[in-house]
C-alpha positions, 0 to 999 in steps of 0.5 A, a space after each residue: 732477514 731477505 723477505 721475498 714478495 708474496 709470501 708470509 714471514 713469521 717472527 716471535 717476539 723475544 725483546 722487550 714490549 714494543 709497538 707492533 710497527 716499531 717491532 717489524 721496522 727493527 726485525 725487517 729493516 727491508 721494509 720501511 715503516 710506512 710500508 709496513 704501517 701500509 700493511 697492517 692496515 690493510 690487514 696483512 698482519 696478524 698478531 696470534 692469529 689475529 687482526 692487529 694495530 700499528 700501536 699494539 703492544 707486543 709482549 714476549 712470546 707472541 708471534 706475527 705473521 705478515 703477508 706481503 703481497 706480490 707486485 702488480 704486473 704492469 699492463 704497459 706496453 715497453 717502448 724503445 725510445 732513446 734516454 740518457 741514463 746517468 745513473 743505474 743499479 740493481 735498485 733504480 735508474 736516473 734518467 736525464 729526461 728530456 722536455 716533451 716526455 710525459 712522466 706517467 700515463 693516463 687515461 687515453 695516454 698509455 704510450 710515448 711515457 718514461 714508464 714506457 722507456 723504463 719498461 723497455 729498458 728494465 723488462 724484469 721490473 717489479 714494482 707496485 702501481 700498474 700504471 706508474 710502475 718505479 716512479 716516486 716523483 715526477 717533473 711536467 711534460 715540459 720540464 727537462 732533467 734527473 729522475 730516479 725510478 726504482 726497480 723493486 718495491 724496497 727502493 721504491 718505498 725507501 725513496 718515497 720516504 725520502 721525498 716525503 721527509 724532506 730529505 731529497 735536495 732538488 735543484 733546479 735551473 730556471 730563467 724569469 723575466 726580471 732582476 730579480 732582487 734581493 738575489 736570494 731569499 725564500 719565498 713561503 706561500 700556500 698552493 692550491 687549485 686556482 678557484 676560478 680555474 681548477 686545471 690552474 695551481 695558484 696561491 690560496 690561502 688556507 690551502 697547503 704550505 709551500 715553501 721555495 728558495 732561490 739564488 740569483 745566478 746571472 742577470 742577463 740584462 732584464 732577466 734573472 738565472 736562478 738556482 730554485 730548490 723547492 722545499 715542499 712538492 705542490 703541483 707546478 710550485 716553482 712556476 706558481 711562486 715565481 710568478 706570484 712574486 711578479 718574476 713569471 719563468 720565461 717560456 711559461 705559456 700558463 704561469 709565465 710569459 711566452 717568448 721567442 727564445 724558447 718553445 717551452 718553459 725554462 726549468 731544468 732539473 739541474 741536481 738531485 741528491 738522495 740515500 740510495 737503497 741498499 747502503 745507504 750512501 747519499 749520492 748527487 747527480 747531475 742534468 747539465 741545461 739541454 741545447 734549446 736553454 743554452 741556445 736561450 742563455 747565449 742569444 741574451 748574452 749576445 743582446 747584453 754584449 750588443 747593448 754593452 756596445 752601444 753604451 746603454 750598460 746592460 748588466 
């Protein structure tokens, strides 16, 4: 069954007794629970012509009519600002974004975003959310590499599915000042607002569970390159729990340590592995480190080199 947005779609129930929810996943397989589970509860679905419940037993016979909404109509303005795209369907487009590009708008930042770009780019885009149109996940301003954002409201809702299930493998590339040891283990730490300072994250107890793994790399003399996948999606996790192990992400003007080397924080967003809509076919892409951390990664490599020449036997 294709269901198009902004009409009404009746079903009559010949199976056996099922939850309402559970039915409508089956019979729309378009639509995802949660999506579905969404709708009801905003009442627009109706059992026999009346109000209805994610739970209720359907019997055979009884008839369902879901409403579904149109998608909002973004109000940004599309802006032709140039992007690698390594990846892109009827569905959604992965992006290569660069660092200095804000995710999403907000309130007095409603230009020079990768909704602004991806407007441009996909003018026929149909999503909900008006002000962040396709965006199922996001990475900081000063945070470089793979994106996905879909196009429609099925691979949206499928891919924050994804995401909210765990499902998504999220590699990312990050330098930290120190030799960071063992080379690889897990680091599990509640994240919460900083009480002392509530535009900061930090670790507190009692709040949300968050867990990180890591893998050492390279050393490069005193600093550590990690493989990081965060397993759990808090706001600034990987920089918080490095640094609440005492390896703060060189660059990191917030949770870090500042240096010459670099102009904003080291982390990349190296690999990003998903289901893509439509055939389900689980699929990885991949953002190599942009110019300004290669520049960093080779001048320490040069001062090990240089250390190593002087007999002081950097590692």
């Amino acid at each position: 069954m294709v269901v198009h947005e902004g009409r009404q779609v009746k079903v009559t129930v010949r199976d056996k007794a099922s939850r309402l929810d559970r039915y409508l996943t089956d019979v729309l397989p378009e639509l995802s629970r949660s999506r579905l589970q969404k709708l009801i509860r905003q009442g627009n679905v109706v059992v026999n012509q009346k109000s209805a419940r994610a739970a209720q037993r359907l019997e055979p016979g009884d008839e369902v009519c879901i409403y579904l909404p149109p998608p909002e109509e973004s109000m940004l303005t599309p802006e032709q600002i140039p992007i690698n795209v390594l990846y892109e369907d009827d569905n959604l487009v992965v992006v290569d974004k660069p660092a200095g590009l804000v995710v999403h708008p907000a309130p007095g930042h409603t230009s020079n975003t990768l909704v602004n770009v991806i407007l441009a780019r996909c003018p026929n885009l149909k999503v909900f959310g008006n002000i962040r149109p396709g965006i199922v996940h996001r990475l900081d301003k000063d945070t470089s590499g793979v994106m996905v954002i879909a196009k429609n409201p099925a691979a949206q809702q499928y891919l924050i599915d994804q995401f909210k299930e765990r499902s998504v493998l999220k590699v990312y590339l990050v330098l930290v000042k120190g030799r960071l040891s063992p080379p690889q283990g897990v680091i599990e730490a509640p994240l919460g607002r900083n009480p002392a300072d509530r535009k900061r994250m930090a670790v507190v107890n009692g709040c949300r569970p968050a867990t990180t793994s890591y893998k050492v790399r390279e050393y490069l003399g005193e600093y550590s390159l990690l493989e990081v996948t965060p397993h759990t999606g808090r706001t600034h996790q990987i920089r918080v729990h490095l640094a609440a192990i005492g390896y703060p992400v060189l660059g990191d003007a917030v949770y870090g340590v500042r240096s010459p080397l670099l102009k904003r924080q080291f982390v990349h967003a190296h690999r990003l592995g998903f289901r893509l809509p439509g055939d389900g076919k689980y699929r990885e892409f991949v953002s190599e480190l942009p110019i300004d951390l290669q520049c960093a990664i080779k001048e320490l490599r040069r001062q090990c080199v240089a250390v190593k020449s002087r007999g002081s036997g950097c590692q």
